[in-house]
Biotite code that builds the C-alpha atoms (Angstrom):
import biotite.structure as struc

atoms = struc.array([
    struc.Atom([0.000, 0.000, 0.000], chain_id="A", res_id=1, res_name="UNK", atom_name="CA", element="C"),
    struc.Atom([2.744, 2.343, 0.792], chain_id="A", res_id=2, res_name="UNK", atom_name="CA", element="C"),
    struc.Atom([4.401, 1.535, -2.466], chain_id="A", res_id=3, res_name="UNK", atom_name="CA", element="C"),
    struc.Atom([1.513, 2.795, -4.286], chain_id="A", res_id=4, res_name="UNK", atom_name="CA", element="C"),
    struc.Atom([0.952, 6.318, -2.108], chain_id="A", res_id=5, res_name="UNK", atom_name="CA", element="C"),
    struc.Atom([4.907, 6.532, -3.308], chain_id="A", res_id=6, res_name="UNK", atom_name="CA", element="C"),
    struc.Atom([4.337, 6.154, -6.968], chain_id="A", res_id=7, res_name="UNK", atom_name="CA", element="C"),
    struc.Atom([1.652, 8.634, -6.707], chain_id="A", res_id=8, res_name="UNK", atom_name="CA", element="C"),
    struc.Atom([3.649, 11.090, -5.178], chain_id="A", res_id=9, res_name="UNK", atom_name="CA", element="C"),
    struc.Atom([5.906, 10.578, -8.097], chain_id="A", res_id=10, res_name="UNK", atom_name="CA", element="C"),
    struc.Atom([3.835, 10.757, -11.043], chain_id="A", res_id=11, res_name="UNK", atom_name="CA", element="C"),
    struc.Atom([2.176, 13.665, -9.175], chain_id="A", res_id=12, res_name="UNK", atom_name="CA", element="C"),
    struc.Atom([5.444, 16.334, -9.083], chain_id="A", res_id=13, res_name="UNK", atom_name="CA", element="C"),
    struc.Atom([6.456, 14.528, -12.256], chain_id="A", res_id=14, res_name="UNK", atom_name="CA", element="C"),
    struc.Atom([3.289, 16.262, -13.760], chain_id="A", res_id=15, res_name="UNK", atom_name="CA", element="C"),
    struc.Atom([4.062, 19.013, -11.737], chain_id="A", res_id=16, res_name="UNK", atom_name="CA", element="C"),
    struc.Atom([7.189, 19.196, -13.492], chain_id="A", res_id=17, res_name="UNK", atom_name="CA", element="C"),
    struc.Atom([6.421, 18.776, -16.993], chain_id="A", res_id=18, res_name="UNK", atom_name="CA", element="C"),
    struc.Atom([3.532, 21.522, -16.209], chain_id="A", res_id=19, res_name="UNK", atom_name="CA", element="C"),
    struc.Atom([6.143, 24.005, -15.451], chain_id="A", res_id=20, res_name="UNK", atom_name="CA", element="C"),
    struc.Atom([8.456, 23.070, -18.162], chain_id="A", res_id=21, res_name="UNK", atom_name="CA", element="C"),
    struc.Atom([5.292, 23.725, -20.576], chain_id="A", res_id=22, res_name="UNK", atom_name="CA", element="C"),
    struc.Atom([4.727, 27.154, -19.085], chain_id="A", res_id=23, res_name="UNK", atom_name="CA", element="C"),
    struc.Atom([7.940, 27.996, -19.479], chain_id="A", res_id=24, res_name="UNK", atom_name="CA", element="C"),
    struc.Atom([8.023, 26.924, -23.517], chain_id="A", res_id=25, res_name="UNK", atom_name="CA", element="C"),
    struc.Atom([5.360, 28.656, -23.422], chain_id="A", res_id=26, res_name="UNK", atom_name="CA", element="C"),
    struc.Atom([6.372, 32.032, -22.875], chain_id="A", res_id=27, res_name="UNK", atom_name="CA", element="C"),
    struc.Atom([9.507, 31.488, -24.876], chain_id="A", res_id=28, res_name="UNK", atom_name="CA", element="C"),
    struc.Atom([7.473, 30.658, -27.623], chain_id="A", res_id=29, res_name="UNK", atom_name="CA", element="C"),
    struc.Atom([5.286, 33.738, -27.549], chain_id="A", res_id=30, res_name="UNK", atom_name="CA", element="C"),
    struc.Atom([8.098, 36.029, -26.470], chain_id="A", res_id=31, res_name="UNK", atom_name="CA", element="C"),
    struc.Atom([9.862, 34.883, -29.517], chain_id="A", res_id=32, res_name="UNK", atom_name="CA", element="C"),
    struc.Atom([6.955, 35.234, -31.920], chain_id="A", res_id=33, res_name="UNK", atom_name="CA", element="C"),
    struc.Atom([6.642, 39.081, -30.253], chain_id="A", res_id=34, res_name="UNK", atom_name="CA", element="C"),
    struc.Atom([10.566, 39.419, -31.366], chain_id="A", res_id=35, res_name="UNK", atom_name="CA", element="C"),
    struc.Atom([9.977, 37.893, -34.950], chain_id="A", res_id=36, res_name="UNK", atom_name="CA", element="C"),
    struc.Atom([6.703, 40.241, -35.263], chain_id="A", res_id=37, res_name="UNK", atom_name="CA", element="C"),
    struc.Atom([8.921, 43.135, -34.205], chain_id="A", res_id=38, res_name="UNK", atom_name="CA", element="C"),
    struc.Atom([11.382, 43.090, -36.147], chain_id="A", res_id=39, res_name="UNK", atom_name="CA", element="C"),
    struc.Atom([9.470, 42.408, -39.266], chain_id="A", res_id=40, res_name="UNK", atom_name="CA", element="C"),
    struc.Atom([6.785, 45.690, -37.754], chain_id="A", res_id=41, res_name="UNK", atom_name="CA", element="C"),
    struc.Atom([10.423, 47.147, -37.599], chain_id="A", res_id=42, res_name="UNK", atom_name="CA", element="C"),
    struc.Atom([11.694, 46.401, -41.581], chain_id="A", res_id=43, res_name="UNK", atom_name="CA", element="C"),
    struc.Atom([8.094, 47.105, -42.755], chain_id="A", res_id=44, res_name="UNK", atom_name="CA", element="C"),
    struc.Atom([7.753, 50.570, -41.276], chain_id="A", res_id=45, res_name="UNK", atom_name="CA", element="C"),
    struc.Atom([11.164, 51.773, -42.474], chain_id="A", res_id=46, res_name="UNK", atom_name="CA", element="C"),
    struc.Atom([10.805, 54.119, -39.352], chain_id="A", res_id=47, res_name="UNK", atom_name="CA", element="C"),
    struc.Atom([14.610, 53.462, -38.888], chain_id="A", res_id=48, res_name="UNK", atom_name="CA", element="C"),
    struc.Atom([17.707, 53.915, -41.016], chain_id="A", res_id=49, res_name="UNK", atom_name="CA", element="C"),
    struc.Atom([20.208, 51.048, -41.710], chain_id="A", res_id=50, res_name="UNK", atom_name="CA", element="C"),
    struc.Atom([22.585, 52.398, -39.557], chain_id="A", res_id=51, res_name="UNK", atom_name="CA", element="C"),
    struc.Atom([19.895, 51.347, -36.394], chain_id="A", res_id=52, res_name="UNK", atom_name="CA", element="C"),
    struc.Atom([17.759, 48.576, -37.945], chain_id="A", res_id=53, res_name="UNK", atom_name="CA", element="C"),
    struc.Atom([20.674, 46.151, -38.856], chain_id="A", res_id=54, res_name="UNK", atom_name="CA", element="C"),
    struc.Atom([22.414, 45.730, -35.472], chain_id="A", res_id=55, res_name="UNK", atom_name="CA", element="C"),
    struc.Atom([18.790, 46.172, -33.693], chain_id="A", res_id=56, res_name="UNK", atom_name="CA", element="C"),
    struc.Atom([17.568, 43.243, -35.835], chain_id="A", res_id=57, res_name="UNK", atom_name="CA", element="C"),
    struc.Atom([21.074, 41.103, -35.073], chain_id="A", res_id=58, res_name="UNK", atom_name="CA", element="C"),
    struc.Atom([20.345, 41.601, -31.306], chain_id="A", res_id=59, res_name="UNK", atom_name="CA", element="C"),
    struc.Atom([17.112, 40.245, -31.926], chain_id="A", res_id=60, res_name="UNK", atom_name="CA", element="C"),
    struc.Atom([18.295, 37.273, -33.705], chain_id="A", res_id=61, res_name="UNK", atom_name="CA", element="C"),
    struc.Atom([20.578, 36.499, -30.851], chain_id="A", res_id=62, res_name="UNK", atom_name="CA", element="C"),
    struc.Atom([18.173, 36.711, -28.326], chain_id="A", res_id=63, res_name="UNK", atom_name="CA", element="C"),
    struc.Atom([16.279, 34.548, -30.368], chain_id="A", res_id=64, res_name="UNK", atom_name="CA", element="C"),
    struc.Atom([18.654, 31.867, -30.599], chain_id="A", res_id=65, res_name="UNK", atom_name="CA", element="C"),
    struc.Atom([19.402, 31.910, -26.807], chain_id="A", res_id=66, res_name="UNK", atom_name="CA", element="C"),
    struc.Atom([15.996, 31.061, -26.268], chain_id="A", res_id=67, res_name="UNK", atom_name="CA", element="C"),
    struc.Atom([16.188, 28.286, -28.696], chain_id="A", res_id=68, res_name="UNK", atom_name="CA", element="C"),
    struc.Atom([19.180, 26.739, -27.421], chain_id="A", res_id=69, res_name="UNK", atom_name="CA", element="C"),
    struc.Atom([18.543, 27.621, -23.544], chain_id="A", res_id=70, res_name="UNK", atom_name="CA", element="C"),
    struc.Atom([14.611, 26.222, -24.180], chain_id="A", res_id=71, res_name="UNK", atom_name="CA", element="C"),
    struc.Atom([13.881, 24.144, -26.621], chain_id="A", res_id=72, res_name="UNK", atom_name="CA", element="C"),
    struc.Atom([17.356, 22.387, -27.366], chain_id="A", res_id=73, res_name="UNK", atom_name="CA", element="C"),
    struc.Atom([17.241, 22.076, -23.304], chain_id="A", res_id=74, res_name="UNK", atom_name="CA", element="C"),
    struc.Atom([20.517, 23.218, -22.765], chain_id="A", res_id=75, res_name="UNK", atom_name="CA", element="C"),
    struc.Atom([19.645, 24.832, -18.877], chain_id="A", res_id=76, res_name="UNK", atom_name="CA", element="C"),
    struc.Atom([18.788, 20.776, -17.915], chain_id="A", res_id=77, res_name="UNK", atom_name="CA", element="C"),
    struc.Atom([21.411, 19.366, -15.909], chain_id="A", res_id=78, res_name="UNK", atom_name="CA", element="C"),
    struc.Atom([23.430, 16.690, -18.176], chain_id="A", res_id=79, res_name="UNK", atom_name="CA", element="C"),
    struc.Atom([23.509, 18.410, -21.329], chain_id="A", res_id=80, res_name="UNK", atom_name="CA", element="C"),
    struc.Atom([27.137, 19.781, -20.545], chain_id="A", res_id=81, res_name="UNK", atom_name="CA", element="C"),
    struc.Atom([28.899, 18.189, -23.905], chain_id="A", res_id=82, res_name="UNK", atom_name="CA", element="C"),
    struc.Atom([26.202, 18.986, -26.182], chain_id="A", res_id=83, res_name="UNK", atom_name="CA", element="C"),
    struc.Atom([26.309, 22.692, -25.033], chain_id="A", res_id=84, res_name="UNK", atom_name="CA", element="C"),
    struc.Atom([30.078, 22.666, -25.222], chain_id="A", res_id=85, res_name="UNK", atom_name="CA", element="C"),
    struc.Atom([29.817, 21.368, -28.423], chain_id="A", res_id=86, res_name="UNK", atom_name="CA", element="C"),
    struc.Atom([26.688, 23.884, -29.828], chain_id="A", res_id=87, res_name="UNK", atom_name="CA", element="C"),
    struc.Atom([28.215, 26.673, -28.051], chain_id="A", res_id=88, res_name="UNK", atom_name="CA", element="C"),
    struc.Atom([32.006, 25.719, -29.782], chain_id="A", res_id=89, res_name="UNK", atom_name="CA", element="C"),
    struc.Atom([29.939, 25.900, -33.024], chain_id="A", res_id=90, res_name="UNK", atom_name="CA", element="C"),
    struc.Atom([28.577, 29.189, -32.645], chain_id="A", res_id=91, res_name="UNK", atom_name="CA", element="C"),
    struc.Atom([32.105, 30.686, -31.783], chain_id="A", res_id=92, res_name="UNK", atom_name="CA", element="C"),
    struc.Atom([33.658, 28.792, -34.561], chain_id="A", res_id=93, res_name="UNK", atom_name="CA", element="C"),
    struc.Atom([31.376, 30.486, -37.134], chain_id="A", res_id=94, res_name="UNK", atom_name="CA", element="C"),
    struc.Atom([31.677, 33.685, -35.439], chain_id="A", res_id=95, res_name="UNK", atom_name="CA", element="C"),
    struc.Atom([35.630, 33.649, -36.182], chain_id="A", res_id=96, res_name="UNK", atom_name="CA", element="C"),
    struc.Atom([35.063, 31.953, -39.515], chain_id="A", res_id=97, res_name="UNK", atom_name="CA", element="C"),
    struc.Atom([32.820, 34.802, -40.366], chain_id="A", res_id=98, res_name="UNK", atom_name="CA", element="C"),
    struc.Atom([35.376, 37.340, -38.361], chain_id="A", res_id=99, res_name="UNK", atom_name="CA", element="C"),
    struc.Atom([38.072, 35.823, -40.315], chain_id="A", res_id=100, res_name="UNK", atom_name="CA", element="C"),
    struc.Atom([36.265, 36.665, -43.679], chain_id="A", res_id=101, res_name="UNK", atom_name="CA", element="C"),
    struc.Atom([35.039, 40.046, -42.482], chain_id="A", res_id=102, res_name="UNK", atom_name="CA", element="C"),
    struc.Atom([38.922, 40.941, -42.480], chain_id="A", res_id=103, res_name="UNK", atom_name="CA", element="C"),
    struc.Atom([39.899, 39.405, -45.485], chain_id="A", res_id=104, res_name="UNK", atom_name="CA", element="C"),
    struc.Atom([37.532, 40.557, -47.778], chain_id="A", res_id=105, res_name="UNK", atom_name="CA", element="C"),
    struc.Atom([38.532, 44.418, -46.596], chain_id="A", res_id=106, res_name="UNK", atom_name="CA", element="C"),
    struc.Atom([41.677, 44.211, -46.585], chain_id="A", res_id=107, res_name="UNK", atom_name="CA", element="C"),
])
């Protein structure tokens, strides 16, 4: 009998869990779509020169990504420390790649 009031406890804050985890994909998700709608309310209005739009919109895209990574790749759970080593190698790679081209096709 007291195995079963145990399991029940369990599948209760497992549900618990997962609830929370849903909220919080959530909110991602509709913060996200408020960034994508912005930016696009942003390129449509032409309200600001290229000087302000471009690195506006790159912020955007980052934050973007963070949530995608931090989120929905769930990177923030506990034992995902080589895959976000590896994703977050990947991003710095391709920001020297393109760093490395910046330079080169200036010079």
């Amino acid at each position: 009998m007291s195995e079963n009031t145990n399991t029940e406890k369990v599948d209760t804050f497992q549900k618990q869990q997962n609830k929370e985890e849903m909220k919080k994909q959530m909110i991602s998700f509709g913060l996200m779509i408020v960034l994508t709608l912005t930016s696009f309310g942003l390129v449509a209005s032409g309200s600001l020169s290229k000087l302000y739009a471009i690195p506006f919109l790159l912020i955007m895209a980052v934050v973007q990504v963070a949530f995608q990574f931090y989120y929905f790749m769930h990177l923030k759970d506990k034992g995902h420390g080589m895959p976000a080593t590896l994703i977050y190698g990947g991003v710095w790679a391709a920001l020297l790649t393109l760093a490395g081209l910046g330079v080169i096709s200036w010079w």
